[in-house]
C-alpha positions as CSV (number, residue, x, y, z in Angstrom):
1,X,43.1,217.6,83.9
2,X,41.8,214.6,86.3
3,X,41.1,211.4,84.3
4,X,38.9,208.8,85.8
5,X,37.2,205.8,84.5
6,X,35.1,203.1,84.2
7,X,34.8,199.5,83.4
8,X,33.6,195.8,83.3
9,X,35.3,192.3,83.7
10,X,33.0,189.8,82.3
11,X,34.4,185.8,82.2
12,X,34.0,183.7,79.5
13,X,30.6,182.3,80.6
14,X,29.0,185.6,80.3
15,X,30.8,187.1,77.2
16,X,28.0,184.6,75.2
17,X,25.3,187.0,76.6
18,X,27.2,190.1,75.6
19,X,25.0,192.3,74.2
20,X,27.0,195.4,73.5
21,X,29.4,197.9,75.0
22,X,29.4,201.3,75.1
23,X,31.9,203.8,77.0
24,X,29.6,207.1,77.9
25,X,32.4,209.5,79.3
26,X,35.0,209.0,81.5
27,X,32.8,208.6,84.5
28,X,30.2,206.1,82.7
29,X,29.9,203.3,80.1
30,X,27.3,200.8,79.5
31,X,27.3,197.2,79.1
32,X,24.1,195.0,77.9
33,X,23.8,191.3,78.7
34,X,21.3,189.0,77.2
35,X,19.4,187.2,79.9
36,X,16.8,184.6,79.9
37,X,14.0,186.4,80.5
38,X,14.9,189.7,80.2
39,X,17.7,191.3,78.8
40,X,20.5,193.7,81.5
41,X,21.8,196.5,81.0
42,X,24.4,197.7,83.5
43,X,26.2,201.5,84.3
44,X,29.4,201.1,85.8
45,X,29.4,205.0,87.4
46,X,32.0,207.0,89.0
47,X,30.5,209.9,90.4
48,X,32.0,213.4,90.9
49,X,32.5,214.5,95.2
50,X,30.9,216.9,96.6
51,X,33.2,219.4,96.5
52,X,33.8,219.0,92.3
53,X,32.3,222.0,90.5
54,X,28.2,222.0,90.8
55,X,28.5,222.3,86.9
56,X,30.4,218.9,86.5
57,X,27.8,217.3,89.4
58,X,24.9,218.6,87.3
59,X,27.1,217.7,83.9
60,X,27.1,214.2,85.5
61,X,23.9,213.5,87.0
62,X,22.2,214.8,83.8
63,X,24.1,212.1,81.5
64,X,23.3,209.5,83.8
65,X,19.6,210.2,84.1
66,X,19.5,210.3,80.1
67,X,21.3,207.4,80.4
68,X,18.8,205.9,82.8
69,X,15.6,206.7,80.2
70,X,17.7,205.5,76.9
71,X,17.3,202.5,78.6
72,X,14.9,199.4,76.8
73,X,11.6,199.5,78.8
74,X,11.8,195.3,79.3
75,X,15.4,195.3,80.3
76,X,16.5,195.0,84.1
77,X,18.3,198.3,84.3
78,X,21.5,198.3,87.2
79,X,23.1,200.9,88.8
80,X,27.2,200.2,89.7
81,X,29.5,202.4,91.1
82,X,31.4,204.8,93.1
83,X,28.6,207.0,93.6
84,X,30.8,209.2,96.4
85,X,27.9,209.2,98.8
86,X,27.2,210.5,101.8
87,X,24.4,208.4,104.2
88,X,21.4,209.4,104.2
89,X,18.8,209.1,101.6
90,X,17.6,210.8,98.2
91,X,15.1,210.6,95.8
92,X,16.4,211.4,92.3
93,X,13.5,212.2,89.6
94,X,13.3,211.3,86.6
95,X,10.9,212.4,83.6
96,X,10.1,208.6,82.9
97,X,8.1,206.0,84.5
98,X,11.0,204.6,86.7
99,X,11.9,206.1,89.8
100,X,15.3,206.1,91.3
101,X,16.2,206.1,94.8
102,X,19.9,206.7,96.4
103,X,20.6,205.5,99.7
């Protein structure tokens, strides 16, 4: 079995605006930062190639997108990662108001 992962480095500047921390699977975790304005939350992502299993790409994309809609509807939501992409563009739907574009 492949492990993977995911992570953060935050200095001490920013650890006073952590939020909270969450580890999502081995391909994703979450981290919320309390900003000024509006509070962040970031996914640090590390997506499966294209030639993994369409079940663990679907698996993956799936968590992420419910990821994506759990988050607060004021908070700056960023996408980080290794997303294994290929160039071109995408549009990837979501059920929610936000829309999310790969490129």
């Amino acid at each position: 079995m492949d492990h993977y992962g995911t992570g953060f480095i935050i200095n001490a500047k920013m650890r006073k605006s952590f939020l909270s921390f969450e580890p999502l699977s081995d391909r994703l975790c979450k981290l919320r930062l309390g900003g000024k304005f509006r509070n962040i939350t970031l996914i640090s992502t590390y997506a499966p190639t294209e030639y993994s299993p369409d079940a663990i790409k679907d698996e993956f994309y799936d968590q992420l997108s419910q990821e994506c809609e759990k988050a607060r509807k004021y908070d700056i939501l960023i996408l980080l990662g290794d997303f294994n992409a290929k160039i071109g563009g995408k549009k990837f739907h979501s059920n929610s108001s936000r829309e999310i574009h790969f490129t």
